[in-house]
ROSE-4610 file (N, C-alpha, C; in Angstrom, 1 decimal, always signed):
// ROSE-4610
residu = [X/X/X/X/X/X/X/X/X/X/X/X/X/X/X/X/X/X/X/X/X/X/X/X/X/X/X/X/X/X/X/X/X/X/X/X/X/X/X/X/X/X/X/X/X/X/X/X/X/X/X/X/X/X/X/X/X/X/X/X/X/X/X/X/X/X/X/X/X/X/X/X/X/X/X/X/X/X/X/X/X/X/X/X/X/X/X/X/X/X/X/X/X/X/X/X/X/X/X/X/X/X/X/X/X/X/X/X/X/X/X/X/X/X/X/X/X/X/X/X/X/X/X/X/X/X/X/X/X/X/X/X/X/X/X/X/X/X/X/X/X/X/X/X/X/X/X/X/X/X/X/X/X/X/X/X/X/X/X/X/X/X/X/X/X/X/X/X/X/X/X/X/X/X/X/X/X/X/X/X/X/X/X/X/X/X/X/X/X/X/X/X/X/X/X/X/X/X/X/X/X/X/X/X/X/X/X/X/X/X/X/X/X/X/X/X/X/X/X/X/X/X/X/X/X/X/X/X/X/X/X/X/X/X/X/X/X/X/X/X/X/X/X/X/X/X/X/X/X/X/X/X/X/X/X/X/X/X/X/X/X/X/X/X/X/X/X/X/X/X/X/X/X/X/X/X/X/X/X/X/X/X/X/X/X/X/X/X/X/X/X/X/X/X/X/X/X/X/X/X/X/X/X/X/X/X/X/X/X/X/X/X/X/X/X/X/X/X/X/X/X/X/X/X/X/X/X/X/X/X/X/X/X/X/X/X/X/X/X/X/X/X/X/X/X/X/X/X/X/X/X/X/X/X/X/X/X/X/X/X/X/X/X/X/X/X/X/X/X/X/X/X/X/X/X/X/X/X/X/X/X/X/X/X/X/X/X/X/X/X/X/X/X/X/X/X/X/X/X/X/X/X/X/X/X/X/X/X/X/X/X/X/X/X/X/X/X/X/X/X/X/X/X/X/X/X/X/X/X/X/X/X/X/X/X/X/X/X/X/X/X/X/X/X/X/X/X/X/X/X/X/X/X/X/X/X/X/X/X/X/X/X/X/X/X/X/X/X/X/X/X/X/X/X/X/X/X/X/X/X]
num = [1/1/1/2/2/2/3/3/3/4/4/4/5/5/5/6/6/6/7/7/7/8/8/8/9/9/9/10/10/10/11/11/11/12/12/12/13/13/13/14/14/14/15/15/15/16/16/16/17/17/17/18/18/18/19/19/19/20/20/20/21/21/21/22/22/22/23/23/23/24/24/24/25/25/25/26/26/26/27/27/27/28/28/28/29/29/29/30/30/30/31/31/31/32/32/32/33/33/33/34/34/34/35/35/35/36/36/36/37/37/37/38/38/38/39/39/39/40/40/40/41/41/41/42/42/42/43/43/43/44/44/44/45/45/45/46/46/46/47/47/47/48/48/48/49/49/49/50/50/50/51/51/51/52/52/52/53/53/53/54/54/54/55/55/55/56/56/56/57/57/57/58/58/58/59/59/59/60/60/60/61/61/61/62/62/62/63/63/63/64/64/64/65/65/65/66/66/66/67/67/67/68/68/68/69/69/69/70/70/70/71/71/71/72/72/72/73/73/73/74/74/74/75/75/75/76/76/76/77/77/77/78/78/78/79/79/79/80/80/80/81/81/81/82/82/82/83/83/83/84/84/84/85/85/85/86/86/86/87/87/87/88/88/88/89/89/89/90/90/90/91/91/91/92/92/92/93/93/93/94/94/94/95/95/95/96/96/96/97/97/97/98/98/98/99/99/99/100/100/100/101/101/101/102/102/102/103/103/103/104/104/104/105/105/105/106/106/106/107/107/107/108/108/108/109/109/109/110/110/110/111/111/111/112/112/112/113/113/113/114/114/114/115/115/115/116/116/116/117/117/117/118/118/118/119/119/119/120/120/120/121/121/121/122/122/122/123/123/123/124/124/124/125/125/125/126/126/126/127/127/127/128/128/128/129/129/129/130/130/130/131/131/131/132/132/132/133/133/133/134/134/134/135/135/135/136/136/136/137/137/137/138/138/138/139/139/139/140/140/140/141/141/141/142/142/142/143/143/143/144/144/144/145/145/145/146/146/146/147/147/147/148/148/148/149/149/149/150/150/150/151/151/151/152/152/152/153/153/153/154/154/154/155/155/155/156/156/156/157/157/157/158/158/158/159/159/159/160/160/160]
x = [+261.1/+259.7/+259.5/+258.4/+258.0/+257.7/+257.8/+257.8/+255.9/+255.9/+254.2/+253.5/+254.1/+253.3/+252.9/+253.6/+253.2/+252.9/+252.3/+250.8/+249.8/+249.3/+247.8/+246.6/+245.6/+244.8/+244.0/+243.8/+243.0/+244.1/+243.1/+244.2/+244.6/+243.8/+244.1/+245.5/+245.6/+246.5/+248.0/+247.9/+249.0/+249.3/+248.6/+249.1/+249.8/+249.3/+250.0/+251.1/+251.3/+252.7/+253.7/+253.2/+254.0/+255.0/+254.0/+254.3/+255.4/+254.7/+255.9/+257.0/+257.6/+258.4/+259.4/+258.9/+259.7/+260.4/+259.3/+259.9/+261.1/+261.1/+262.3/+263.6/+263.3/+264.5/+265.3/+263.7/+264.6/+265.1/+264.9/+265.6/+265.1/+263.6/+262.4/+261.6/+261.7/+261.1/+259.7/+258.2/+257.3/+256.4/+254.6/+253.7/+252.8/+252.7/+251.7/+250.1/+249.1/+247.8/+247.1/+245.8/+245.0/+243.8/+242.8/+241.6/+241.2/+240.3/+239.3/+237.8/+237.4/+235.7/+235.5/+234.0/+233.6/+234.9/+235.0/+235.3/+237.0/+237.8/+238.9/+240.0/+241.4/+242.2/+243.1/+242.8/+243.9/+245.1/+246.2/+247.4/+248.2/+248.6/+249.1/+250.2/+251.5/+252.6/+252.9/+252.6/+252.9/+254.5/+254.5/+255.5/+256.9/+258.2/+259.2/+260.0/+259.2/+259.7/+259.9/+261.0/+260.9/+260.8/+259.7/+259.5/+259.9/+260.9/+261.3/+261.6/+262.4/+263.1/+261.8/+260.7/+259.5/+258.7/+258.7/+257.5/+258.6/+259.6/+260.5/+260.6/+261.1/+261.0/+259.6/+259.1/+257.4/+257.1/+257.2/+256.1/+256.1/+256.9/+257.4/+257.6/+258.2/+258.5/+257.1/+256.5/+255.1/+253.8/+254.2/+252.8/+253.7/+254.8/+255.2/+255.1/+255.3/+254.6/+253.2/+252.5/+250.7/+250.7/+251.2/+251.1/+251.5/+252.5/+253.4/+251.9/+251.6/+250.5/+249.0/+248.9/+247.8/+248.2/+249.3/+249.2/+249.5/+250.0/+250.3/+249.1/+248.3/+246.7/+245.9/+245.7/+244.6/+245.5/+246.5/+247.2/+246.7/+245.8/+245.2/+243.7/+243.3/+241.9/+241.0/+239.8/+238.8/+238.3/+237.8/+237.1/+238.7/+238.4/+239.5/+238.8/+239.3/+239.5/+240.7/+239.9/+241.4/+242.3/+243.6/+244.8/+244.9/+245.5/+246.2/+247.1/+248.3/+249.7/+249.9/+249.7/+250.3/+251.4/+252.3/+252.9/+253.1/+252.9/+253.2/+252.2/+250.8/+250.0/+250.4/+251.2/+251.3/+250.8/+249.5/+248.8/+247.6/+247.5/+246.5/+247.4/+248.2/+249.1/+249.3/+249.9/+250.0/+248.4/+247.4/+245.9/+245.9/+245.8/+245.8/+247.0/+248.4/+248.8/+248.2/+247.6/+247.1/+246.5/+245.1/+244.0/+244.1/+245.2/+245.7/+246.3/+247.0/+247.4/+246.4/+245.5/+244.2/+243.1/+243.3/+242.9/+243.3/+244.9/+245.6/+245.5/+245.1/+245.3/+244.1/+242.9/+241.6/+241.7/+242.1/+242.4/+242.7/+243.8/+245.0/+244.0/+243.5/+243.0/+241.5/+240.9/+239.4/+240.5/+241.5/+241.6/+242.6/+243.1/+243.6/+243.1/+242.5/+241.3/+242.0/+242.5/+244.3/+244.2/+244.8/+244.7/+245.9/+245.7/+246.6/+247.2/+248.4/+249.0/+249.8/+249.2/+250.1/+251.3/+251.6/+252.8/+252.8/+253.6/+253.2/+252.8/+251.8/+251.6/+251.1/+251.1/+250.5/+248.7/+248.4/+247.1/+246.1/+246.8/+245.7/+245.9/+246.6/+247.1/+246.1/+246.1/+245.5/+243.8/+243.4/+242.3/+241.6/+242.9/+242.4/+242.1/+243.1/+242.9/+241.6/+240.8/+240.0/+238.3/+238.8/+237.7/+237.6/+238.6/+238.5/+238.0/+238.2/+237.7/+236.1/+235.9/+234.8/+233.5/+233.3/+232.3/+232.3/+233.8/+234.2/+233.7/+232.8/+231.8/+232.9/+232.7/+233.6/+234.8/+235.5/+236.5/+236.4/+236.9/+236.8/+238.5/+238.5/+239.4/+239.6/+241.0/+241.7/+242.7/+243.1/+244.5/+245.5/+245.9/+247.0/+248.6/+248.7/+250.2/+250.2/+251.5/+251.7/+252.3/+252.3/+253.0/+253.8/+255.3/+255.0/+254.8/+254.3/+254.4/+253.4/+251.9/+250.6/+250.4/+249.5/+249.4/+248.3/+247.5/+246.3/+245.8/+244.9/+244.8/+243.7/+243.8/+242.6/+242.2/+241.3/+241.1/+239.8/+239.3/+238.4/+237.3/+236.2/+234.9/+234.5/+234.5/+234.1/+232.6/+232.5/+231.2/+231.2/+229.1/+228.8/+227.6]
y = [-10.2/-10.1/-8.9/-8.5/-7.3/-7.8/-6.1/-6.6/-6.7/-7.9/-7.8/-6.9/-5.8/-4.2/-4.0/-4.0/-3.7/-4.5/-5.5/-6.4/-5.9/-6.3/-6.1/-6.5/-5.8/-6.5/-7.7/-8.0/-8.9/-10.5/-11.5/-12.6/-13.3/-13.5/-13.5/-12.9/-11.5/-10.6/-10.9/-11.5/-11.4/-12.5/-13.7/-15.4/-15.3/-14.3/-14.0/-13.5/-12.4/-12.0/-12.6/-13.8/-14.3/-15.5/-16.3/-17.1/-16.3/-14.8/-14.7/-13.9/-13.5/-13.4/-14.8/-15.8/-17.4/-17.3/-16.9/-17.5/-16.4/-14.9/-14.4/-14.6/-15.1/-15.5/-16.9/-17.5/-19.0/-18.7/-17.6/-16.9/-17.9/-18.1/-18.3/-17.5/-17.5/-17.0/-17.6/-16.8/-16.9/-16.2/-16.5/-15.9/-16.3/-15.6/-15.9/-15.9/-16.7/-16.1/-16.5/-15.8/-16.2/-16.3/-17.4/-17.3/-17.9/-16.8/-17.2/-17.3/-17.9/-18.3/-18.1/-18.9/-18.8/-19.3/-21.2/-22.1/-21.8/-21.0/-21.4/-20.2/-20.1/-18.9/-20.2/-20.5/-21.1/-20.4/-20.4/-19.5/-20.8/-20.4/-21.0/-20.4/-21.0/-20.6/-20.9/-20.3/-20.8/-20.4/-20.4/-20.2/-20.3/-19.7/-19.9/-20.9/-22.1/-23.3/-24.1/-25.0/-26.0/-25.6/-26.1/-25.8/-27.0/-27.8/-28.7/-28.1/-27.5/-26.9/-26.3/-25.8/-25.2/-26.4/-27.7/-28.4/-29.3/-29.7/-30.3/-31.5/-32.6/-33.9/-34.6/-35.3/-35.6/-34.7/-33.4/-32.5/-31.7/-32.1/-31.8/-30.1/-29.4/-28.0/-27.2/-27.8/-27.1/-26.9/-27.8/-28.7/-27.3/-27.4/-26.2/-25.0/-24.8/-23.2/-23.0/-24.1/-24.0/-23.1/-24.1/-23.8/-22.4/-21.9/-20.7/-19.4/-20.0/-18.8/-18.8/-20.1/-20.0/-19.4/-19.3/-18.6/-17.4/-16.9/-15.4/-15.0/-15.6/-14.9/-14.9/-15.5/-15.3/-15.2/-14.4/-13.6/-13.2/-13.2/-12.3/-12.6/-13.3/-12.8/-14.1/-14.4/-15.0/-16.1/-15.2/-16.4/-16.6/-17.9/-18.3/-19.3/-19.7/-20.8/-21.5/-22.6/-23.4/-22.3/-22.7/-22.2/-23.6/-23.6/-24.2/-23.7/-24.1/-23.5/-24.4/-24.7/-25.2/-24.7/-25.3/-25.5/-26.3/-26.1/-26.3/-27.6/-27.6/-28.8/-29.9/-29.4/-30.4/-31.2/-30.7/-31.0/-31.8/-31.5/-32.2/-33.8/-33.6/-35.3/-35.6/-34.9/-35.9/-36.1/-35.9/-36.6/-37.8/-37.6/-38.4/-39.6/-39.6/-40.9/-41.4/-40.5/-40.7/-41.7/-41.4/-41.8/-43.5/-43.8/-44.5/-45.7/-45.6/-46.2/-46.2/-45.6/-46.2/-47.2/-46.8/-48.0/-49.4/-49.5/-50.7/-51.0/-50.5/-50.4/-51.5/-50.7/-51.6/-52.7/-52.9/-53.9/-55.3/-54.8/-55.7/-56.0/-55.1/-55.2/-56.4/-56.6/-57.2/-58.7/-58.8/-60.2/-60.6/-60.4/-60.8/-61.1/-59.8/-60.2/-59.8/-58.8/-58.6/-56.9/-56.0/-55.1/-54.8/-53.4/-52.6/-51.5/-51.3/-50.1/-49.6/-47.8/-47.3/-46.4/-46.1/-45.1/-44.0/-43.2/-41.8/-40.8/-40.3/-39.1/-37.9/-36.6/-35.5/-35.8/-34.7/-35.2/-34.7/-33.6/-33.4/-34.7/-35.4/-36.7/-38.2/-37.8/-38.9/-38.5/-37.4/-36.8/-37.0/-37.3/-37.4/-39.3/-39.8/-41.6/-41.5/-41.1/-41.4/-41.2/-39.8/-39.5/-40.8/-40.8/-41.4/-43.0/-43.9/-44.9/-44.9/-43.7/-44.3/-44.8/-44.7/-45.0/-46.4/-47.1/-48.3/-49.3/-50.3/-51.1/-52.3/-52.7/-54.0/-53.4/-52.2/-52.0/-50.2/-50.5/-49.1/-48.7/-47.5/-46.3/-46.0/-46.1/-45.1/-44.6/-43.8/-43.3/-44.0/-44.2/-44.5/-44.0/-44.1/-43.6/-42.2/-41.7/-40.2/-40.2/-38.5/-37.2/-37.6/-37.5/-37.6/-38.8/-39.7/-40.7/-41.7/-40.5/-41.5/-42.0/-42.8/-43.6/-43.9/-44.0/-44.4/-46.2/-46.7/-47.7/-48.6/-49.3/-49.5/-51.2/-51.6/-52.7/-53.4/-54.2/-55.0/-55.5/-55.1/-55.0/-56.7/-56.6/-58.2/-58.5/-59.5/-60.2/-60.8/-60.6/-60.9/-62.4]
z = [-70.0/-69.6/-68.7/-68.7/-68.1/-66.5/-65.5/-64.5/-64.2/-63.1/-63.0/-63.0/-62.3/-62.4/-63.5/-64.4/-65.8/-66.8/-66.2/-66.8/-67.1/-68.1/-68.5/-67.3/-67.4/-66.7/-67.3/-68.1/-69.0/-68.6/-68.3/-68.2/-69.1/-70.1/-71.6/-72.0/-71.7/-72.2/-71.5/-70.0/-69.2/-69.7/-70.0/-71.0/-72.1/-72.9/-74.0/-74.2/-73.2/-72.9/-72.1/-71.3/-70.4/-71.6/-72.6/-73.9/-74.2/-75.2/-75.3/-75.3/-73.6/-73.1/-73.0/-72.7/-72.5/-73.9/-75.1/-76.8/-76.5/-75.9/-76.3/-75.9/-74.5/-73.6/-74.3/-75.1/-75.6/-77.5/-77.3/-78.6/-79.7/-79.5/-80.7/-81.0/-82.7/-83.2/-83.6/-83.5/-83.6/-83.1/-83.6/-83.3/-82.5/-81.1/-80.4/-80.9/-80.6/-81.0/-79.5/-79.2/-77.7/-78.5/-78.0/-78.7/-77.3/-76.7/-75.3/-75.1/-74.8/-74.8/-73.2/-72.8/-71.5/-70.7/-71.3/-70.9/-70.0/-71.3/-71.1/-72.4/-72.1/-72.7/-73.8/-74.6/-75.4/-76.3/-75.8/-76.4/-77.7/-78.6/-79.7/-80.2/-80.5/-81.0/-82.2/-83.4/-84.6/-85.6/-86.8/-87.4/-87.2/-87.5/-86.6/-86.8/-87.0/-87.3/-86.0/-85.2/-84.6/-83.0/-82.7/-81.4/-80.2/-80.7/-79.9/-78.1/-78.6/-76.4/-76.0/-76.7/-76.3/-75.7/-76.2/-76.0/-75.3/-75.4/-74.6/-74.5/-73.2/-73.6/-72.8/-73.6/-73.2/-72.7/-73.5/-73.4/-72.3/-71.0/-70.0/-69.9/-70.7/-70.5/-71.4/-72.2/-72.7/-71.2/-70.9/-69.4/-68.6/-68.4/-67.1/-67.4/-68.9/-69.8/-69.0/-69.8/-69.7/-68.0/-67.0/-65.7/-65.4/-66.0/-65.5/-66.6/-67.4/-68.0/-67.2/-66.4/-66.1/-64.3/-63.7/-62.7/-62.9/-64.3/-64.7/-64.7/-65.6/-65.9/-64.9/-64.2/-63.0/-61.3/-61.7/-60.4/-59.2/-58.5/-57.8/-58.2/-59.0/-59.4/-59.0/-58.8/-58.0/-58.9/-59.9/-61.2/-62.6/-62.3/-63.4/-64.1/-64.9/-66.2/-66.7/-67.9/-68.3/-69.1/-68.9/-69.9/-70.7/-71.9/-72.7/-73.4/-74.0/-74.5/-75.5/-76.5/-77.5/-78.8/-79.1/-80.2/-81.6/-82.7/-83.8/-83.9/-83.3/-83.0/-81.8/-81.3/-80.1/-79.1/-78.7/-78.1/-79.2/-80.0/-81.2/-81.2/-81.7/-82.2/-80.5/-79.7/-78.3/-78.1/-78.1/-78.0/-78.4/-80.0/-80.7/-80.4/-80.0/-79.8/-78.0/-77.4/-75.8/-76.3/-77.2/-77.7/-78.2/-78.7/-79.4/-78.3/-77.4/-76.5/-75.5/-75.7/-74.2/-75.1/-76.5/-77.1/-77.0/-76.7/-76.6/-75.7/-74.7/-73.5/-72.9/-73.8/-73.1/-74.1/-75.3/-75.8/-75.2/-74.4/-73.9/-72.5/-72.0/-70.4/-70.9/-72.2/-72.5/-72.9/-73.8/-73.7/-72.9/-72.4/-71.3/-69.9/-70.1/-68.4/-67.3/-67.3/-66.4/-66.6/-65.5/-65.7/-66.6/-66.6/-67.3/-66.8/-66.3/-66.0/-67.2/-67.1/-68.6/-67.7/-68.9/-68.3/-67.4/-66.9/-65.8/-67.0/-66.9/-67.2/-66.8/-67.0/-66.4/-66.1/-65.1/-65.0/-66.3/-67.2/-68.9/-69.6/-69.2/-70.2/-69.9/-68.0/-67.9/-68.4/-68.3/-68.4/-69.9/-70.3/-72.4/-72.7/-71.2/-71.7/-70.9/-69.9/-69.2/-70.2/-70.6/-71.4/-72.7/-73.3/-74.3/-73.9/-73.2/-72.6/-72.0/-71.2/-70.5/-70.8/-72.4/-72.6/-73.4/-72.7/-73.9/-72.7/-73.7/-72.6/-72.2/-71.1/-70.7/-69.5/-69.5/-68.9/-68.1/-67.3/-66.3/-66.0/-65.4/-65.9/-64.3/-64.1/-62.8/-62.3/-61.7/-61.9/-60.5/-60.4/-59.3/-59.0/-57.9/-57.4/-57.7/-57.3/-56.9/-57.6/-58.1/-58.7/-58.8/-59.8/-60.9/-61.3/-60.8/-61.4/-61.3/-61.5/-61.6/-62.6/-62.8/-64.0/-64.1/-65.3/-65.3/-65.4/-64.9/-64.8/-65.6/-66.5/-67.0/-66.9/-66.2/-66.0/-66.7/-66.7/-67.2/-65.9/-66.3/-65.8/-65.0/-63.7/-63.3/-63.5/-64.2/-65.0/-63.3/-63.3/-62.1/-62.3]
């Protein structure tokens, strides 16, 4: 990887090259893409084939990518936005099973009548069960305990 001096000024640009400097060091092959709006810089790693040591175990070394591009990109600068880092759809299917388990989740929390502690996850993770719940009638949504090892909590709504 290049030294900071010789970064782009664009934060977009310094995300892209920070991605992939990491793929060269981990001696993967593949193509970066950046596609950025108001909102946010989304970086995507395609082709190449298995991005396992990229996305790592639970996702763990993709979440510390995301973080290391989004303090690359906005270095010094005032106004920032979201980064995202994905590989080979990884963040699509990890949704989708978040999605899936906050379903069981309030499932288990409505007939039972009993809360529900789910597993530790990052705070984009708990961010995807919270969204995905809150508009599910009967049960409310909250996170508990510390770093790493907060959890989100989904409990069932006391009838008054």
């Amino acid at each position: 990887m290049s030294e900071t001096a010789d970064w782009p000024d664009d934060p977009a640009e310094r995300a892209r090259e920070l991605v992939e400097g990491v793929l060269d060091e981990l001696d993967l092959d593949g193509d970066v893409e950046v596609d950025e709006d108001d909102d946010r810089i989304a970086v995507t790693v395609t082709g190449g084939g298995d991005y396992g040591l990229l996305i790592g175990k639970r996702g763990q070394t993709i979440d510390a990518l995301q973080l290391l591009a989004y303090q690359a990109a906005f270095r010094g600068l005032r106004e920032r936005k979201r980064v995202t880092v994905d590989a080979s759809g990884y963040r699509e299917r990890r949704r989708e099973t978040l999605e899936g388990r906050a379903d069981r989740a309030a499932e288990q929390a409505l007939t039972s009548n009993r809360i529900v502690e789910m597993d530790p996850m990052s705070a984009q993770e708990r961010r995807v069960v919270h969204e995905r719940l809150k508009g599910r009638a009967g049960v409310e949504t909250y996170s508990e305990g510390d770093e790493p090892h907060r959890c989100v909590v989904v409990a069932p709504l006391v009838s008054e």
